[in-house]
C-alpha positions as CSV (number, residue, x, y, z in Angstrom):
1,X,-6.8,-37.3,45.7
2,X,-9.9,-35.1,46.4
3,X,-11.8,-38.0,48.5
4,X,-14.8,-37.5,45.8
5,X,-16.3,-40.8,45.0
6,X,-18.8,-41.6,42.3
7,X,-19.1,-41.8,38.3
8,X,-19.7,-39.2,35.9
9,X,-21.3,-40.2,32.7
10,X,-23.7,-40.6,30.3
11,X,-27.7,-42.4,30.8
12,X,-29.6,-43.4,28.5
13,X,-33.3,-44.7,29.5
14,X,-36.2,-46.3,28.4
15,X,-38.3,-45.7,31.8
16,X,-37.9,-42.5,33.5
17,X,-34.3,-42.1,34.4
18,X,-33.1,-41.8,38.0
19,X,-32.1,-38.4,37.8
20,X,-33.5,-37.6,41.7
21,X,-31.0,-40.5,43.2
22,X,-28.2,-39.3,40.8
23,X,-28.3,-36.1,42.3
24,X,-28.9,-37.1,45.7
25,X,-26.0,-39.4,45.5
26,X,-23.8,-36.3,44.0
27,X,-23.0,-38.1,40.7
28,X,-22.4,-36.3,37.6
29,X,-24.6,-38.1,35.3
30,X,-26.5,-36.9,31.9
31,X,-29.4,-38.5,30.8
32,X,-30.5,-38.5,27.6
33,X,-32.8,-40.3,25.2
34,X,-31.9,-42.3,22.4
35,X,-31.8,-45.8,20.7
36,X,-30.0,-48.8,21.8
37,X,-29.4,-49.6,18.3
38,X,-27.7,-46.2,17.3
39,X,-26.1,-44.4,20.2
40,X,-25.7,-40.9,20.4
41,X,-22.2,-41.0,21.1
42,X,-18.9,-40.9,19.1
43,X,-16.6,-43.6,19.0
44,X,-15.0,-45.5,21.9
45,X,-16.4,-42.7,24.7
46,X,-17.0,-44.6,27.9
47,X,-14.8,-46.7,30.1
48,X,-17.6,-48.5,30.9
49,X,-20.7,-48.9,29.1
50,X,-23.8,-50.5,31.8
51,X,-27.2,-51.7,31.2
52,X,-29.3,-53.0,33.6
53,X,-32.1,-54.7,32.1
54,X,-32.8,-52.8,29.5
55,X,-30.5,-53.7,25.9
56,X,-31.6,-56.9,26.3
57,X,-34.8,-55.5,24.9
58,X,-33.3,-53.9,21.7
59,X,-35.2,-55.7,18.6
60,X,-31.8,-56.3,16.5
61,X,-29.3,-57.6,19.0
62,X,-26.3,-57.9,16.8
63,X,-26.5,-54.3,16.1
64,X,-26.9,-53.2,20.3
65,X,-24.0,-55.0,20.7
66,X,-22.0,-53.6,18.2
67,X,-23.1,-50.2,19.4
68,X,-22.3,-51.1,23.1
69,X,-19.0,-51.9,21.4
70,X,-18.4,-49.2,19.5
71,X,-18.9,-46.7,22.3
72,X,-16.3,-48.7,24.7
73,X,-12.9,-47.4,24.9
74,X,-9.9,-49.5,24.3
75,X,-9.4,-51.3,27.8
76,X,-13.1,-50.2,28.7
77,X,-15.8,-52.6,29.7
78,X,-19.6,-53.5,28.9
79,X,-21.2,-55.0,32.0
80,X,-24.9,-56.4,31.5
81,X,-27.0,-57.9,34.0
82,X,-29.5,-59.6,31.6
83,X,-32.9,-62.0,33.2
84,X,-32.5,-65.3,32.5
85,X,-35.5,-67.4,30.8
86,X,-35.6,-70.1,33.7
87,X,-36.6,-67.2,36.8
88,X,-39.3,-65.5,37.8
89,X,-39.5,-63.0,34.6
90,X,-39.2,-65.8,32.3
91,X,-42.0,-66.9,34.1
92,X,-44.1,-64.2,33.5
93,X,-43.4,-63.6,30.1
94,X,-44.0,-66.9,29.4
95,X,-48.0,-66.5,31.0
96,X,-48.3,-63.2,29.5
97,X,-47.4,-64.7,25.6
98,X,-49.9,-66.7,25.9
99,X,-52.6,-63.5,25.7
100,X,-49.8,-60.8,24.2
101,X,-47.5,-62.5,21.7
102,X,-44.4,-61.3,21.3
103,X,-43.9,-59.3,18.2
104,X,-42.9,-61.5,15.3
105,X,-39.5,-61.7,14.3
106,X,-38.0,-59.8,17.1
107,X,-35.6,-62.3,19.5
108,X,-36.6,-63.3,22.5
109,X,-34.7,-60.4,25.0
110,X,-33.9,-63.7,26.7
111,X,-31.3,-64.4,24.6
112,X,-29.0,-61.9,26.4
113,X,-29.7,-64.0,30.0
114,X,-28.7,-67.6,28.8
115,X,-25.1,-68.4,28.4
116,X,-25.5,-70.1,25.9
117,X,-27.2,-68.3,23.1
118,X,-25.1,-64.8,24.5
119,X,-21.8,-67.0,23.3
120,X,-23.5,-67.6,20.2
121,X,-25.5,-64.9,18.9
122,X,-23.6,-61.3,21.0
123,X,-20.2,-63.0,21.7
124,X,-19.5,-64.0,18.5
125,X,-20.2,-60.2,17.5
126,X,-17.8,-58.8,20.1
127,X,-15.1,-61.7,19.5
128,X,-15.1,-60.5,15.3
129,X,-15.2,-56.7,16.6
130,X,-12.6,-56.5,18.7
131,X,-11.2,-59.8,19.6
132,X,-13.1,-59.8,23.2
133,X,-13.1,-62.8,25.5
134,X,-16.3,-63.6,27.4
135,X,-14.1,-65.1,30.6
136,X,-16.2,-63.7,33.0
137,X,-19.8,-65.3,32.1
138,X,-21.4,-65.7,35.8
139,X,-25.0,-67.0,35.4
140,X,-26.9,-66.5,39.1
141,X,-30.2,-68.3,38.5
142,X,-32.4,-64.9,38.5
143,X,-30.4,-63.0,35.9
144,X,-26.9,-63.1,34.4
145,X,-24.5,-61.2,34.4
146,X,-21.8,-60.0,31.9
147,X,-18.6,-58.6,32.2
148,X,-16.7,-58.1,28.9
149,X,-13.0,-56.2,28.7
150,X,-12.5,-54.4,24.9
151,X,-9.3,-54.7,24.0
């Protein structure tokens, strides 16, 4: 054991990616742009595929979560920390629609921070994917987060 801690990965970003922290914290990290909905990666690549905020946003969630899935190794995990509609950025989105409606026929990126409707609508994609349990669903008011294990 070398005593080197850290990740080396992959990053894709919608905002400018943290590439001064990443190298300030000595991690091995490429960033690179692409689409949430058609990842440039091959087949089960990652161990662990992470979003913060941001797939939550992808327009056609059933196919972001495939792609998360696809991308996942066998024994890898997603993890997703998602806003959920009742906190503060609920809150605000729900001011701001009243002067900037969302974009008609695109799903509320909402849907990926209540329990609820992520067991119905991205669940259900995981679960016919790859048999993939949600048991570690842990709303905590503000946002939610999501842990799932590809098997």
């Amino acid at each position: 054991m070398n005593g080197k801690r850290g990740a080396a990965g992959s990053s894709i970003g919608v905002i400018a990616p943290p590439r001064p922290r990443a190298l300030a914290e000595h991690f091995e990290v490429e960033f690179t742009s692409g689409d949430a909905e058609a990842l440039p990666f091959d087949d089960a690549t990652f161990d662990c595929v992470l979003s913060t905020f941001g797939v939550m946003f992808a327009p056609r969630q059933e196919l972001a979560t495939s792609e998360l899935l696809r991308v996942t190794k066998p024994g890898g995990r997603i993890a997703l920390a998602n806003w959920t509609p009742q906190g503060l950025t609920g809150d605000v989105f729900r001011v701001l629609s009243r002067f900037v409606p969302p974009p008609a026929g695109v799903p509320s990126p909402f849907t990926w921070g209540d329990d609820e409707e992520l067991e119905r609508v991205l669940v259900d994609v995981l679960a016919r994917s790859n048999r993939a349990t949600d048991g570690s669903l842990a709303g905590t008011g503000e946002y939610l987060e999501v842990v799932i294990e590809k098997r």
